[in-house]
N, C-alpha and C positions, 0 to 999 in steps of 0.2 A: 438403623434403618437406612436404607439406600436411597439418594433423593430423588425423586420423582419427577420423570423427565416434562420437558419444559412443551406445552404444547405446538405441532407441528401445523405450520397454514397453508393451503397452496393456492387459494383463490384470492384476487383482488377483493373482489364484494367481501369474503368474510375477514377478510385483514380489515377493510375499513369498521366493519360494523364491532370488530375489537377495539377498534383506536378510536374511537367514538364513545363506545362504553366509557374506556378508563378516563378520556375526555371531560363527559359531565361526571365524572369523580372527581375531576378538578386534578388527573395525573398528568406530569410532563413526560415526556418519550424522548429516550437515545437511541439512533441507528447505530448498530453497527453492520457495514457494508464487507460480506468477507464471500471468498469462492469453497469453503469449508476446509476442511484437514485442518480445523483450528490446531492451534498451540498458544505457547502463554501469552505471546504478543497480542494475538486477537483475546486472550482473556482480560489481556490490561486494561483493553480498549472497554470490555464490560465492566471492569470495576471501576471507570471513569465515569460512565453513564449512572452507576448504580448509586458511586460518591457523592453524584451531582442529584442525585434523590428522584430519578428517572427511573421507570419501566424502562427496562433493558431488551431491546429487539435486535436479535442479530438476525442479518441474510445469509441466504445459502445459498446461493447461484454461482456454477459455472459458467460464465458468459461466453458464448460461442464465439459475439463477434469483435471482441477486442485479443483473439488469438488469428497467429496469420497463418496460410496455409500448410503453412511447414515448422508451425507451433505442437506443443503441446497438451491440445485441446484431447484430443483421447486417453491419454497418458496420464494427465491430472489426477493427480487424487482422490479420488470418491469414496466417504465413508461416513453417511449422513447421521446413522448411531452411534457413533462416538464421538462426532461432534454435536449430540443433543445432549447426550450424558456430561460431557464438560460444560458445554453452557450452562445445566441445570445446575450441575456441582459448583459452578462460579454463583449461581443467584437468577442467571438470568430468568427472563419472563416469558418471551414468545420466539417462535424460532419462525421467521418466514422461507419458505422452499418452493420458490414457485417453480412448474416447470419451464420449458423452453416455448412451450405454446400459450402458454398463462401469459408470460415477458411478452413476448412477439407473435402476436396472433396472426392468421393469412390476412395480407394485404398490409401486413406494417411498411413503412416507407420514411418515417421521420428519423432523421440523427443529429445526431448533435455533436459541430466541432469548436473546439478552440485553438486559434492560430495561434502564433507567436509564444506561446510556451512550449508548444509541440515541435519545434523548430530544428531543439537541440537536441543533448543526452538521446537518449530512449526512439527519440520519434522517427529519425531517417532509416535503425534499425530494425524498427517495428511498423510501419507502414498499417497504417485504418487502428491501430491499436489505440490510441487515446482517444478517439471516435467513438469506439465501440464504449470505452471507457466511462466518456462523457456522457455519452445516450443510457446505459445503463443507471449510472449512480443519479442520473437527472429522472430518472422512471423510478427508482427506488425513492427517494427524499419525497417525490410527488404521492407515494407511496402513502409509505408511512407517515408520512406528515409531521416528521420529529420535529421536535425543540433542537436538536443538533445530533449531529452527526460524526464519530471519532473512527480515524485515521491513523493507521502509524508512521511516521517520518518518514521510514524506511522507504517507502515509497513515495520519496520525496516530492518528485516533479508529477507524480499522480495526485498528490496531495494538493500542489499549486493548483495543476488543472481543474480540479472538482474547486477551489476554493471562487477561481476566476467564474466556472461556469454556473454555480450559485448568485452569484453575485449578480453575472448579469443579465440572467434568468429572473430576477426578483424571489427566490425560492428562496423563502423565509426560515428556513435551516440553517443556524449555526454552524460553523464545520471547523473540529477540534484536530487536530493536530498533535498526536502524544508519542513521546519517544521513543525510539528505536530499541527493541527486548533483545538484550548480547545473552548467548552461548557462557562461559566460564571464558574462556578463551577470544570472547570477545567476536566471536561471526553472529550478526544478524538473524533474527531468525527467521526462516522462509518457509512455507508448505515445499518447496521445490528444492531443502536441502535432501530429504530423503532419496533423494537421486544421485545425490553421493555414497560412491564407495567408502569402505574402511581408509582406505590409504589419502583418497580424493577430500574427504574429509580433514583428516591432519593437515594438508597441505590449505585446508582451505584459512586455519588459523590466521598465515600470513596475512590476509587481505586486510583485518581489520588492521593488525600490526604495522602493516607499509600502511596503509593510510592515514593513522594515528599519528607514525613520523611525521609523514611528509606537512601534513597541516600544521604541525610542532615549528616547523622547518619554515611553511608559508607566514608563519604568523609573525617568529623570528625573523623573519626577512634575511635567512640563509642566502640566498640566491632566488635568481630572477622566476617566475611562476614556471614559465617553461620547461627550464634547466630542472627543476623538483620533479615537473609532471613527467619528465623523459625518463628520469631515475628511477623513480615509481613505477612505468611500466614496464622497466628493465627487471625491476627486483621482481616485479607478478612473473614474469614469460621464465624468471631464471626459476621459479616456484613452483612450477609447471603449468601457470596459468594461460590460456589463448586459443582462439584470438580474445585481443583486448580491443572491445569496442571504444571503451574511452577512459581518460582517467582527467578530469575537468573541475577547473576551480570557476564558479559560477556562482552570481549573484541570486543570493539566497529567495529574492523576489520575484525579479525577471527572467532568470534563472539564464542569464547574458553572460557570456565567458567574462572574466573579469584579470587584470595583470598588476593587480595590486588592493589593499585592502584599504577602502575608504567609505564603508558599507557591509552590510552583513554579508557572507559569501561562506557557501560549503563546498567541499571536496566530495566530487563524485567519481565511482566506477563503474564501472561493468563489462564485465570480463567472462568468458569459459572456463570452467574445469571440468573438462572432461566433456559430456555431455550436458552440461547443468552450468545455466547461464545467472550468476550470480551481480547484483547490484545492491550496494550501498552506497550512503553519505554520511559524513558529519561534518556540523557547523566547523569553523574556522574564525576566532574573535578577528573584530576589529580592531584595529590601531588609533582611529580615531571616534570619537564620540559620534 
């Protein structure tokens, strides 16, 4: 028997009057916050919610305004029925899909930034995107009103940001952090690899590979952080990777460039292939305690 897809919401009032019910049932709630084209990464994230003995609520919003004018936003992925049928097939419980007028009704005006994380990585190249970021997953949590809320690494410094803007928000949402789902070969998994070609593909192996080195190399204390991060974006451009927006060892917190390891810190990139702008991280140990 085929499992029976998970039911679809798209109004606030009837989202709440769901999470209310299962409420005086005495049930806890996981968000999971995704823009759809799941894959297994966002399934992880529901077998975390499900582990953790939660009704599992995933989102389905493409967010308009954390894409910038010469993003992506029409091109994205949209494929709402097969990303119901895997949620359902994962376990999950409720699918929320609200529209673009349900999120942002006429006369919205509130957003929500956070400085200083936004500063580095991602943010000079993406201009209102952690904004849009903030203000959406701060409208979601408010939402759903979960016990917590799970993240993949992978989106690392989106993951700080929602953790910061929780926090000082008072939004009494948990916000889990689970790790990054590799390919066989080790590439991240993204809704926006399907933007890669056959070829653009193969090539894109090397990323996790140089960055595996080079953090091998940072931890070793091979040579000075600089000297690693220049090498590394030699080996990406000789790969056929660029432009390379950055390739940065950064304090895993503040997520502050860092030139030696006395603290936790990860290795990030973000780089082109082809048309298909690809970022990851991974951790990087410490040296000392």
């Amino acid at each position: 028997m085929p499992t029976p897809p998970a039911p679809i919401i798209r109004s606030v009032a009837a989202l709440r009057e769901q999470i209310a019910a299962w409420r005086r049932d005495g049930a806890k709630i996981g968000l999971i916050p995704t823009m759809g084209a799941l894959h297994e990464g966002h399934l992880s994230l529901v077998r975390r919610a499900l582990a953790a003995g939660e009704r599992a609520v995933v989102s389905i919003f493409v967010n308009p305004t954390q894409f910038g004018p010469n993003e992506d936003f029409g091109a994205y992925p949209r494929r709402e029925s097969e990303d119901v049928a895997k949620f359902a097939e994962a376990g999950g419980h409720l699918v929320w899909a609200p529209t673009v007028d349900e999120m942002y009704p006429a006369g919205f005006a509130t957003h929500v930034a956070v400085t200083g994380l936004t500063d580095g990585l991602c943010g000079p190249f993406r201009p209102g995107h952690f904004q849009g970021v903030a203000t959406v997953v701060a409208k979601l949590l408010l939402q759903v009103q979960a016990d917590h809320a799970y993240f993949g690494q992978k989106d690392y410094q989106q993951l700080q940001v929602v953790i910061r803007m929780a926090r000082d928000l008072d939004i009494p949402t948990g916000i889990i952090g689970v790790p990054t789902v590799r390919e066989a070969d080790g590439l991240a998994l993204s809704s926006r690899n399907i933007y890669l070609s056959a070829e653009e593909r193969r090539a894109a192996a090397q990323l996790p590979r140089v960055m595996r080195e080079t953090a091998q190399a940072a931890f070793a204390g091979e040579a000075p952080f600089a000297h690693l991060l220049e090498t590394a974006r030699a080996r990406l451009a000789a790969a056929g990777f660029g432009p390379i927006d950055y390739v940065s060892i950064n304090d895993a917190e503040t997520l502050a460039p860092v030139d030696g390891l006395t603290r936790p810190a990860r290795l990030f990139v973000a780089a082109r292939l082809g048309k298909t702008r690809l970022i990851d991280n991974i951790p990087i140990e410490t040296t000392t305690a």
